[in-house]
PQR file of N, CA, C, O and H, with PARSE charges and radii, in Angstrom:
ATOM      1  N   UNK A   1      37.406  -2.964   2.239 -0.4000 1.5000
ATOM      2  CA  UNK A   1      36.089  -2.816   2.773 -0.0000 2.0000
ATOM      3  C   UNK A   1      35.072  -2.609   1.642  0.5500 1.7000
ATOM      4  O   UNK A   1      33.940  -3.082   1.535 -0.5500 1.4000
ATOM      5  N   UNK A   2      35.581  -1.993   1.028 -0.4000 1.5000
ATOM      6  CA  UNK A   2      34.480  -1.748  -0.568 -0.0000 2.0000
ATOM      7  C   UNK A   2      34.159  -2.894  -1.049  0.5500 1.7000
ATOM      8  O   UNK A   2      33.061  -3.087  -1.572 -0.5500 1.4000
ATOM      9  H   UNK A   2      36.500  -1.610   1.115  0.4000 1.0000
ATOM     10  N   UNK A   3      35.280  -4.010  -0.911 -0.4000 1.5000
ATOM     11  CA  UNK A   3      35.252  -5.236  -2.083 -0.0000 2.0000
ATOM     12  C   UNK A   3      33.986  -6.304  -1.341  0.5500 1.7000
ATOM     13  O   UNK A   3      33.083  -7.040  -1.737 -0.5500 1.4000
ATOM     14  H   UNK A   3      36.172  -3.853  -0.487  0.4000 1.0000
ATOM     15  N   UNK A   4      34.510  -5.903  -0.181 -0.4000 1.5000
ATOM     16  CA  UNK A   4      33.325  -6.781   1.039 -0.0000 2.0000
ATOM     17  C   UNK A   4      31.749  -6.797   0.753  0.5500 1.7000
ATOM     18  O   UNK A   4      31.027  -7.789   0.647 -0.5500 1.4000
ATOM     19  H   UNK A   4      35.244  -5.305   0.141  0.4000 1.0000
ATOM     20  N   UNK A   5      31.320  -5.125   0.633 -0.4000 1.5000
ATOM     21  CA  UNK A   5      30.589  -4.016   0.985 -0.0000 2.0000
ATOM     22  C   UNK A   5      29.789  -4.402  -0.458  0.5500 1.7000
ATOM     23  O   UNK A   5      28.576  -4.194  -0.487 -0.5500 1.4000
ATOM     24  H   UNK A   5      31.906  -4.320   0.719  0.4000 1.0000
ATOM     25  N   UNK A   6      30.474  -4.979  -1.691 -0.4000 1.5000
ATOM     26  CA  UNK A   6      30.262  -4.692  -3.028 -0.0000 2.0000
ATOM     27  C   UNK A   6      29.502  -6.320  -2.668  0.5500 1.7000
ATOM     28  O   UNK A   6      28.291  -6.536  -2.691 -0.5500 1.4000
ATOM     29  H   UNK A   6      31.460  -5.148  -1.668  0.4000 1.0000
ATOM     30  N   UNK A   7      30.509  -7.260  -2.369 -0.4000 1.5000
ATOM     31  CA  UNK A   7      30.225  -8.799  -2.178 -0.0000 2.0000
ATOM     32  C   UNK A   7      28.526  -9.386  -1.472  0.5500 1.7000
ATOM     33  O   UNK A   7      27.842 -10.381  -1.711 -0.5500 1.4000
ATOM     34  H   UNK A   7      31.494  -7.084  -2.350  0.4000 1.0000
ATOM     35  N   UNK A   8      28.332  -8.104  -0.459 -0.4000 1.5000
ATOM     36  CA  UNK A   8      27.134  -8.219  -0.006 -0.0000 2.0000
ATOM     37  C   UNK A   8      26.280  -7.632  -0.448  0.5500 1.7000
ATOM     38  O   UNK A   8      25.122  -8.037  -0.356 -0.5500 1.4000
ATOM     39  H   UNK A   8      28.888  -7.296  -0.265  0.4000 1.0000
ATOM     40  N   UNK A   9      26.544  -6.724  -0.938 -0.4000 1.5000
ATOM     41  CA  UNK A   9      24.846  -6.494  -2.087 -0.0000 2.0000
ATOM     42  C   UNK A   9      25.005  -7.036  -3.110  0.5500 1.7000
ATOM     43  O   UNK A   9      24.128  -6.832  -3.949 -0.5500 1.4000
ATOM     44  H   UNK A   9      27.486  -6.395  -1.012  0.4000 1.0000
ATOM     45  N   UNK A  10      25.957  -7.784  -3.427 -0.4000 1.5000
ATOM     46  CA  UNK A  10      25.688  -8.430  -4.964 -0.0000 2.0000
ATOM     47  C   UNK A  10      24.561  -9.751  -4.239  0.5500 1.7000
ATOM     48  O   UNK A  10      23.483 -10.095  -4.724 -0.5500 1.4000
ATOM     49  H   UNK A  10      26.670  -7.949  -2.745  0.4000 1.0000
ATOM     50  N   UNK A  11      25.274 -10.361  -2.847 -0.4000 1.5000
ATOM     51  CA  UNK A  11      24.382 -11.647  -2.663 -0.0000 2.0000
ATOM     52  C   UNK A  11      23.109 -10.819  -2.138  0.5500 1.7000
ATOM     53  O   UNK A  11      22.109 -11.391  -2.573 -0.5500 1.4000
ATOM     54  H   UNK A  11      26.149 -10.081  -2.453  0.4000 1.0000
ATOM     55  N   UNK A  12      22.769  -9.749  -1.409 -0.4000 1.5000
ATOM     56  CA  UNK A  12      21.636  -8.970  -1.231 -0.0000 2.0000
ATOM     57  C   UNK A  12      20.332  -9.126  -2.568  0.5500 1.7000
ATOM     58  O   UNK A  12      19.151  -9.468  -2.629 -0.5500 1.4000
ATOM     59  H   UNK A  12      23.581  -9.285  -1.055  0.4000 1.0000
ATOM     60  N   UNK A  13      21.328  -8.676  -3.442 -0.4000 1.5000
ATOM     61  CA  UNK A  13      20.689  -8.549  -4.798 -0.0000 2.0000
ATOM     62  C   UNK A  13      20.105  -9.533  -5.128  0.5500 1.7000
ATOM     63  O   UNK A  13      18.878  -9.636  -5.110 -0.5500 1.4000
ATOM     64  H   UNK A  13      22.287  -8.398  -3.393  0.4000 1.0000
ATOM     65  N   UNK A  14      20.914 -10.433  -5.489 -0.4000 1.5000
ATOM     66  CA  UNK A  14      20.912 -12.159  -5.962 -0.0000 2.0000
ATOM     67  C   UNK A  14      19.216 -12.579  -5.455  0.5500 1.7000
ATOM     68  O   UNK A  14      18.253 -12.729  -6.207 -0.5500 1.4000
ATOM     69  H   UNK A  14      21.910 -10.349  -5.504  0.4000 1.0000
ATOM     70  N   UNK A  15      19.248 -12.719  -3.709 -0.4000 1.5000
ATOM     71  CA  UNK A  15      18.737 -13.296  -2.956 -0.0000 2.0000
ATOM     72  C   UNK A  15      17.809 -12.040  -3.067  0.5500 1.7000
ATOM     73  O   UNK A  15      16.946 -12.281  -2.223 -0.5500 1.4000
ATOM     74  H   UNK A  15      20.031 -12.597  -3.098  0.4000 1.0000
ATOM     75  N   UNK A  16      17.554 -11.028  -3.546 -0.4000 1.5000
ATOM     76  CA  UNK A  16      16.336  -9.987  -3.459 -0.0000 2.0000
ATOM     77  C   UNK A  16      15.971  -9.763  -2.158  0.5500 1.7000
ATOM     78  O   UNK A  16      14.754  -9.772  -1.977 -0.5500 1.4000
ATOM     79  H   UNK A  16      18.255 -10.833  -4.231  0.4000 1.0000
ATOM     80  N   UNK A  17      16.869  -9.504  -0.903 -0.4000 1.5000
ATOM     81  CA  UNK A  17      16.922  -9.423   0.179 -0.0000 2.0000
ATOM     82  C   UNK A  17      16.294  -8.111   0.080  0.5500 1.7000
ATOM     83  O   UNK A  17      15.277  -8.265   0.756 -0.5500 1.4000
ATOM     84  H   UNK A  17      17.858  -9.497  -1.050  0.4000 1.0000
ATOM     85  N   UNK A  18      16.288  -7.240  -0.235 -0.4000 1.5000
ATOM     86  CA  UNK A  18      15.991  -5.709  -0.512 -0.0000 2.0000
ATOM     87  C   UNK A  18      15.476  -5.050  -1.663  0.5500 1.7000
ATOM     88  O   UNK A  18      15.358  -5.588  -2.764 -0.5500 1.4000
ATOM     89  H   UNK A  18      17.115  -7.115  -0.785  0.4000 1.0000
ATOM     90  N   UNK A  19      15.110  -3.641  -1.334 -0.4000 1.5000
ATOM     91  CA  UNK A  19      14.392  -3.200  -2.358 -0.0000 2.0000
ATOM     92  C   UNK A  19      15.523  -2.769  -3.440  0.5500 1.7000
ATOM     93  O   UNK A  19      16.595  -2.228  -3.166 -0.5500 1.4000
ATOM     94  H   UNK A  19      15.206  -3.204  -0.439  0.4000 1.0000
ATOM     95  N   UNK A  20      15.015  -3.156  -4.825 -0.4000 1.5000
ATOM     96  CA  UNK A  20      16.036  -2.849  -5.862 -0.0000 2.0000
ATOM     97  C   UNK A  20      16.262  -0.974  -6.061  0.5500 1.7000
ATOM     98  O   UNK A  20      17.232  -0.518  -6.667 -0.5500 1.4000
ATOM     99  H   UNK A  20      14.144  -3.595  -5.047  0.4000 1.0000
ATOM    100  N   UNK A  21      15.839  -0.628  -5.813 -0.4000 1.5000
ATOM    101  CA  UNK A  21      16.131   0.536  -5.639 -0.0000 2.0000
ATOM    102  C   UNK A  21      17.334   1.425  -4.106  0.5500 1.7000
ATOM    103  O   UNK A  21      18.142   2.354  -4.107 -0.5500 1.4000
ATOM    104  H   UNK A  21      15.052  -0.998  -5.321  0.4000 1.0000
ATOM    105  N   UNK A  22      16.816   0.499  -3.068 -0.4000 1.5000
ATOM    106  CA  UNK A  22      17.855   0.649  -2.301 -0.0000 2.0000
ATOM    107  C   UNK A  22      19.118  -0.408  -2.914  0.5500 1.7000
ATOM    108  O   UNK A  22      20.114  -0.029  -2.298 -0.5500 1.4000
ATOM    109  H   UNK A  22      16.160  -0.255  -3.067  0.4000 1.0000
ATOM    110  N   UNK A  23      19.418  -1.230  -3.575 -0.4000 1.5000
ATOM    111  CA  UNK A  23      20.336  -1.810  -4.109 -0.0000 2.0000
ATOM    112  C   UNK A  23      21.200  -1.145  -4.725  0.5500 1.7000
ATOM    113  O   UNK A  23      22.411  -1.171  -4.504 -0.5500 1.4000
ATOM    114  H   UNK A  23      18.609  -1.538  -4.075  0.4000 1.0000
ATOM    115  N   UNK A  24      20.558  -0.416  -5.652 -0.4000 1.5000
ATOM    116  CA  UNK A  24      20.656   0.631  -6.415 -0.0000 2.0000
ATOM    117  C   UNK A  24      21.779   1.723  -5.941  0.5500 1.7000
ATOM    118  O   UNK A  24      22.896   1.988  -6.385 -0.5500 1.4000
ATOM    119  H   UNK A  24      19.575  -0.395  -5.832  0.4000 1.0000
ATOM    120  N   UNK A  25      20.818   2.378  -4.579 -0.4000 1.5000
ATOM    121  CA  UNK A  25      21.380   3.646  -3.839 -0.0000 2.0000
ATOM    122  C   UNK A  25      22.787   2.678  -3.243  0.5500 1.7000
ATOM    123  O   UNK A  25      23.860   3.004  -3.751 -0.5500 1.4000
ATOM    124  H   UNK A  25      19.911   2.163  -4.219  0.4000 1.0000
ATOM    125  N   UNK A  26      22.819   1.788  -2.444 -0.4000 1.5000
ATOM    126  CA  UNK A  26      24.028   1.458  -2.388 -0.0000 2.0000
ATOM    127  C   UNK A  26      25.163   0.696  -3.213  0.5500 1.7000
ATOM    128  O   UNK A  26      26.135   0.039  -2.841 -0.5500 1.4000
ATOM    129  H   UNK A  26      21.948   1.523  -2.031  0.4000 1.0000
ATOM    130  N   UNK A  27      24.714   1.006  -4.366 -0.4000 1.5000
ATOM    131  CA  UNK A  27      25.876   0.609  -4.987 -0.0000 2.0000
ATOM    132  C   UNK A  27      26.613   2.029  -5.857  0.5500 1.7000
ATOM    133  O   UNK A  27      27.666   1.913  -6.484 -0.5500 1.4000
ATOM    134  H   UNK A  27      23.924   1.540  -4.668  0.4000 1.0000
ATOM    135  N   UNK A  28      26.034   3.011  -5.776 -0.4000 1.5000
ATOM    136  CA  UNK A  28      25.907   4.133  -6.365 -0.0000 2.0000
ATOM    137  C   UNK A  28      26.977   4.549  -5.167  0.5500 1.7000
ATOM    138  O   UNK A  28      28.126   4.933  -5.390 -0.5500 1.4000
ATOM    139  H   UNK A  28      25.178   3.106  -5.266  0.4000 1.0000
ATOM    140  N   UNK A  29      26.496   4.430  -4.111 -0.4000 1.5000
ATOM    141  CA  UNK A  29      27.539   4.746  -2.986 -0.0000 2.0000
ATOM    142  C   UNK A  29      28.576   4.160  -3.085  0.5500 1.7000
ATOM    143  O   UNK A  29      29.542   4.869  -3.366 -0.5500 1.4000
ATOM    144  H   UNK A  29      25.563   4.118  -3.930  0.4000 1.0000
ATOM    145  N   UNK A  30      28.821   2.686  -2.906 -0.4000 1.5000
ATOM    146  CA  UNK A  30      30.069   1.708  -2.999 -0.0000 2.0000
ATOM    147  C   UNK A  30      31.234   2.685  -4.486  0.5500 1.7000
ATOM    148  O   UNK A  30      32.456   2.741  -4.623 -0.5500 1.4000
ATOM    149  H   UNK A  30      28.037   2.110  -2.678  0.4000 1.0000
ATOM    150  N   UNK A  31      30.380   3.128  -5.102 -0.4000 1.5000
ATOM    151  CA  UNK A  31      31.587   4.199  -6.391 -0.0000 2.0000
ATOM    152  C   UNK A  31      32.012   4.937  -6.439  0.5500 1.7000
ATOM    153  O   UNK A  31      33.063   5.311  -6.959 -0.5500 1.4000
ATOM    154  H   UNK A  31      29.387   3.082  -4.991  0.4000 1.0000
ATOM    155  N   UNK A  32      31.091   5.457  -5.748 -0.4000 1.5000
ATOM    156  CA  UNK A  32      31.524   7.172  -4.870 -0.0000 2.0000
ATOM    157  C   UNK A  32      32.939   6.645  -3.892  0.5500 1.7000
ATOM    158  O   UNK A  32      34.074   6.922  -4.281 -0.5500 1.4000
ATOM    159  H   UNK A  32      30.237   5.153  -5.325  0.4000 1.0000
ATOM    160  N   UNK A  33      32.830   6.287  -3.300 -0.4000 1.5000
ATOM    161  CA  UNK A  33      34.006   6.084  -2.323 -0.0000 2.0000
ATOM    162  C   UNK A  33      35.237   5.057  -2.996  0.5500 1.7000
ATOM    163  O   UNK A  33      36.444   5.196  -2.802 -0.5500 1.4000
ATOM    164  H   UNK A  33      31.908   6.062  -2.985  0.4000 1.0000
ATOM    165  N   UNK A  34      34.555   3.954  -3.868 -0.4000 1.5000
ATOM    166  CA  UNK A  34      35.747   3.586  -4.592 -0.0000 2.0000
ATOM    167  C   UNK A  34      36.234   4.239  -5.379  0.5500 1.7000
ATOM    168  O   UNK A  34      37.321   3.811  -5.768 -0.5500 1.4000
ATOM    169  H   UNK A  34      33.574   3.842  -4.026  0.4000 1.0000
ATOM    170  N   UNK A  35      35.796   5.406  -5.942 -0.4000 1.5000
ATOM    171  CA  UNK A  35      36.686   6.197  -6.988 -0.0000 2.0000
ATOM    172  C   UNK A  35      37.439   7.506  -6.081  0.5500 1.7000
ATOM    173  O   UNK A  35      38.273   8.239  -6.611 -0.5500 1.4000
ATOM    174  H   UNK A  35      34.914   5.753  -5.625  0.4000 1.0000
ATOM    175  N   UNK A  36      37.054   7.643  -4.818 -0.4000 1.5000
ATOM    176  CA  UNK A  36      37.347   8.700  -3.916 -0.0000 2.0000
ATOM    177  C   UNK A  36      38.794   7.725  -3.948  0.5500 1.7000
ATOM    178  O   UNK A  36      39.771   7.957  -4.660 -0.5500 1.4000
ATOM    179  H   UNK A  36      36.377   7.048  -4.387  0.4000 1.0000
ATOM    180  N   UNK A  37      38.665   6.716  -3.092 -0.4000 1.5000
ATOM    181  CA  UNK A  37      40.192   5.985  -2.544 -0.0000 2.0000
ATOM    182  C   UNK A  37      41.119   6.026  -3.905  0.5500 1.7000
ATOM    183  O   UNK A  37      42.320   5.944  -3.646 -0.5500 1.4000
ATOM    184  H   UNK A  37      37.872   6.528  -2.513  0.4000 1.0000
ATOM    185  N   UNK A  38      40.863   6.114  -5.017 -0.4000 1.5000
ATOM    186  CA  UNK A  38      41.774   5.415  -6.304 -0.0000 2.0000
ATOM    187  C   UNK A  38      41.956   7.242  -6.314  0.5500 1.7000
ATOM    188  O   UNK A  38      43.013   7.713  -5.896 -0.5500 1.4000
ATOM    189  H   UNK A  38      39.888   6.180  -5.227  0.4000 1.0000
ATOM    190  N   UNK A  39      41.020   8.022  -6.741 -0.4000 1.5000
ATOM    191  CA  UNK A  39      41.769   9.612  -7.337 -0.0000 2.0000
ATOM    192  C   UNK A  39      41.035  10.768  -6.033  0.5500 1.7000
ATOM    193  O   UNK A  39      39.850  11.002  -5.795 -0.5500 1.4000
ATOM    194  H   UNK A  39      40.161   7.639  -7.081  0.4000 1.0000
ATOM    195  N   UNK A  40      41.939  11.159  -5.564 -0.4000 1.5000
ATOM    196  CA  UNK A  40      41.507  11.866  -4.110 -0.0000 2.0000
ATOM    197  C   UNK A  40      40.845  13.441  -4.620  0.5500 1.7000
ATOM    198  O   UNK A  40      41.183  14.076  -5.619 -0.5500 1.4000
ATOM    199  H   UNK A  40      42.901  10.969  -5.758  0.4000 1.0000
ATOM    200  N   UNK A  41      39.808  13.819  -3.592 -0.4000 1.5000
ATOM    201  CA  UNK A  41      39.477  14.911  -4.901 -0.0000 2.0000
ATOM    202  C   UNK A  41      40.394  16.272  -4.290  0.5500 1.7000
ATOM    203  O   UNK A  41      40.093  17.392  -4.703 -0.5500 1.4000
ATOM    204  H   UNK A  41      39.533  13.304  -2.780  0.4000 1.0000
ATOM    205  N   UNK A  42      41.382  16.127  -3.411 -0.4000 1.5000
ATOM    206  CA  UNK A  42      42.347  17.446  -3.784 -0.0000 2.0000
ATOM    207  C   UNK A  42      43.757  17.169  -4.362  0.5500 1.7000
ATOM    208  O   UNK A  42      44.187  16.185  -3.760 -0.5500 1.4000
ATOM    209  H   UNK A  42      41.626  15.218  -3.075  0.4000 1.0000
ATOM    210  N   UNK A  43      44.341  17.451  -4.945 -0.4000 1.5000
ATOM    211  CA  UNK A  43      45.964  17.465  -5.063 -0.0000 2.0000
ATOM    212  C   UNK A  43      46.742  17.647  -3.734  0.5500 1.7000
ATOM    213  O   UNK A  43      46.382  18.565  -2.997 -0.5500 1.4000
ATOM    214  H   UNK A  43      43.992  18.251  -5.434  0.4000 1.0000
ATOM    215  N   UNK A  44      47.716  16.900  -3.384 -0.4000 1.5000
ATOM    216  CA  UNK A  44      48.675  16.578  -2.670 -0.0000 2.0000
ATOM    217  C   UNK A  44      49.176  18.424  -2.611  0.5500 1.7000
ATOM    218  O   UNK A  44      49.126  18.962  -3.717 -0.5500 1.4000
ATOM    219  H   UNK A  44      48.009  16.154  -3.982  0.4000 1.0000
ATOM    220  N   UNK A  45      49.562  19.211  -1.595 -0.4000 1.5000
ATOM    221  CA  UNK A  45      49.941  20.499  -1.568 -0.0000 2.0000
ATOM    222  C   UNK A  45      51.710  20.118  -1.543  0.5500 1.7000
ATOM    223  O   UNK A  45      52.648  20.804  -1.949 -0.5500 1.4000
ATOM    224  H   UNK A  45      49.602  18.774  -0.696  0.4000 1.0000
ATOM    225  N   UNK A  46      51.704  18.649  -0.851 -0.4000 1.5000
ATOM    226  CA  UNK A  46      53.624  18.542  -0.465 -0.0000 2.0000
ATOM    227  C   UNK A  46      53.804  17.254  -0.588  0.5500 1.7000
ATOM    228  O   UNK A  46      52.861  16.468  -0.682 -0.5500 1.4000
ATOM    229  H   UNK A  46      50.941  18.091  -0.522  0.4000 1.0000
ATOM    230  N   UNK A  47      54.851  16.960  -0.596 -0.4000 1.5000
ATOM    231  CA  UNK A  47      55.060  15.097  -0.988 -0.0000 2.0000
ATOM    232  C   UNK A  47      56.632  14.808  -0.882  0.5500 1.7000
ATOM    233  O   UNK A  47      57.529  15.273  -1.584 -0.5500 1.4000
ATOM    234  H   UNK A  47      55.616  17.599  -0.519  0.4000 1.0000
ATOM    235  N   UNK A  48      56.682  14.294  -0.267 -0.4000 1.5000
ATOM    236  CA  UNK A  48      58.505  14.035  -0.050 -0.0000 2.0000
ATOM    237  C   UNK A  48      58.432  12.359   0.527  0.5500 1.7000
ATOM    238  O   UNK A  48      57.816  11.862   1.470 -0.5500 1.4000
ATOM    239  H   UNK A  48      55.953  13.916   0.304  0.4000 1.0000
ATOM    240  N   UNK A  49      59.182  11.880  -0.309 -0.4000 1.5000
ATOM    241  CA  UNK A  49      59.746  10.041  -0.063 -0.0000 2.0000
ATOM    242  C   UNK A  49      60.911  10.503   1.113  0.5500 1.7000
ATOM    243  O   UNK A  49      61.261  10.101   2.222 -0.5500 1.4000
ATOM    244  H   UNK A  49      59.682  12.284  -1.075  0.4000 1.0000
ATOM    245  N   UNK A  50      61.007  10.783   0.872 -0.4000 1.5000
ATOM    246  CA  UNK A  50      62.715  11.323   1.845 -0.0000 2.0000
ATOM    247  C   UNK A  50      63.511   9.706   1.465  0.5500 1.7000
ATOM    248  O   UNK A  50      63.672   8.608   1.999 -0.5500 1.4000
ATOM    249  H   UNK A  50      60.722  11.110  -0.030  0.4000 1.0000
ATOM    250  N   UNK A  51      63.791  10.296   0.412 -0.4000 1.5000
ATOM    251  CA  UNK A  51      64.713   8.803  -0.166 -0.0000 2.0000
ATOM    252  C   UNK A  51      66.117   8.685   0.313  0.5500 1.7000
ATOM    253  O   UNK A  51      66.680   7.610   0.518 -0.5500 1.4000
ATOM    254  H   UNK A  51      63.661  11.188  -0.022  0.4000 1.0000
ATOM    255  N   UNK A  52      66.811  10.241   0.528 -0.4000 1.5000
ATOM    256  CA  UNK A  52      67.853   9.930   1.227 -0.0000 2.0000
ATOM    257  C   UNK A  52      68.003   9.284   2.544  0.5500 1.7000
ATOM    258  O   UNK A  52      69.098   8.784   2.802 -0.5500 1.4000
ATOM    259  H   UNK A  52      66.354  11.114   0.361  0.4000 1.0000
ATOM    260  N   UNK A  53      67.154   9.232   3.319 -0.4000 1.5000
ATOM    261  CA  UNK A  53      67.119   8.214   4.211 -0.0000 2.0000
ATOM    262  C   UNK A  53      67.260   9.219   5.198  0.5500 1.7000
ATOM    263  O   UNK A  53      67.139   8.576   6.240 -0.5500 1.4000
ATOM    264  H   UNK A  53      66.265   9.638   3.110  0.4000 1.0000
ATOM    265  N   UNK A  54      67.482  10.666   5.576 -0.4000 1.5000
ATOM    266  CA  UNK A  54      67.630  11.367   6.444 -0.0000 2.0000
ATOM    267  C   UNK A  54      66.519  12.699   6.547  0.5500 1.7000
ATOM    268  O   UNK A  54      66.726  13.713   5.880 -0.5500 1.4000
ATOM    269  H   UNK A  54      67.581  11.188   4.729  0.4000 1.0000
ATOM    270  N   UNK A  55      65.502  12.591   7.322 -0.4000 1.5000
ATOM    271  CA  UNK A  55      64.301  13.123   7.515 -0.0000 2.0000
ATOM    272  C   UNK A  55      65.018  14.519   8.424  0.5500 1.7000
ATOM    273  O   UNK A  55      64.621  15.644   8.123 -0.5500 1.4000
ATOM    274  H   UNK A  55      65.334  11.767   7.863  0.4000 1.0000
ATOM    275  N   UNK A  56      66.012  14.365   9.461 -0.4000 1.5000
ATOM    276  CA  UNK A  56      65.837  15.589  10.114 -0.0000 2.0000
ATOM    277  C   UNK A  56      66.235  16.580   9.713  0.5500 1.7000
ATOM    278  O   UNK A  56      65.907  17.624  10.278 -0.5500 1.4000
ATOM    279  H   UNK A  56      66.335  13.451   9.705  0.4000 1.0000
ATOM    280  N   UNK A  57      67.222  16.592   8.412 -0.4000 1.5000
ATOM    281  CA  UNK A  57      67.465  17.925   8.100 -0.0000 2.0000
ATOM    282  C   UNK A  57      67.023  18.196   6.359  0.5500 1.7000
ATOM    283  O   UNK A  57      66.581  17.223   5.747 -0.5500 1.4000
ATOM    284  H   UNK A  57      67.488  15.744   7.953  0.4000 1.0000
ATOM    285  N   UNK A  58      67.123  19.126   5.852 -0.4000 1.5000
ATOM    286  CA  UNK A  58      66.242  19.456   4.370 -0.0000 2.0000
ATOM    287  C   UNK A  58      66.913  18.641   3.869  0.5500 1.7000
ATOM    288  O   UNK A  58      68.134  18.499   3.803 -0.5500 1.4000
ATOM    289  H   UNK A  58      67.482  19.916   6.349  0.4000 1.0000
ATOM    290  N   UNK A  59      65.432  17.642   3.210 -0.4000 1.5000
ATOM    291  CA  UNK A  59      65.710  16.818   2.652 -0.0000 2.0000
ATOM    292  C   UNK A  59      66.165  17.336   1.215  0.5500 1.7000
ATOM    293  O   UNK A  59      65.546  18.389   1.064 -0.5500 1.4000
ATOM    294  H   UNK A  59      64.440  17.757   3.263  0.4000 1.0000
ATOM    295  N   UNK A  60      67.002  17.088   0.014 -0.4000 1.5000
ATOM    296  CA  UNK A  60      67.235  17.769  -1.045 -0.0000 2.0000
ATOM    297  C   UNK A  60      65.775  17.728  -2.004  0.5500 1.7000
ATOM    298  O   UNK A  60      65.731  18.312  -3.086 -0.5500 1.4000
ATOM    299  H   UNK A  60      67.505  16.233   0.137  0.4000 1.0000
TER
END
């Protein structure tokens, strides 16, 4: 959705569909949330693959 989101204000831009300053504000946004999805801003508290393949009892 970002890559979409990014695709249309670049042609927004291009085509000066808008004010460069709102161009601006949304692309400032489009980074904010693409750098949110790539590094999350809390640490994981628990994390288990359950690689042994058996979820119902403690996994090792």
């Amino acid at each position: 959705m970002v890559d979409e989101l990014r695709a249309l204000v670049d042609k927004a831009d291009q085509a000066r569909a808008a004010d460069p300053n709102f161009i601006k504000d949304l692309r400032k946004l489009i980074d904010t949330y693409n750098r949110a999805a790539v590094a999350p801003a809390k640490p994981a508290l628990f994390s288990d693959e359950f690689r042994d393949g058996d979820f119902t009892a403690a996994p090792a």
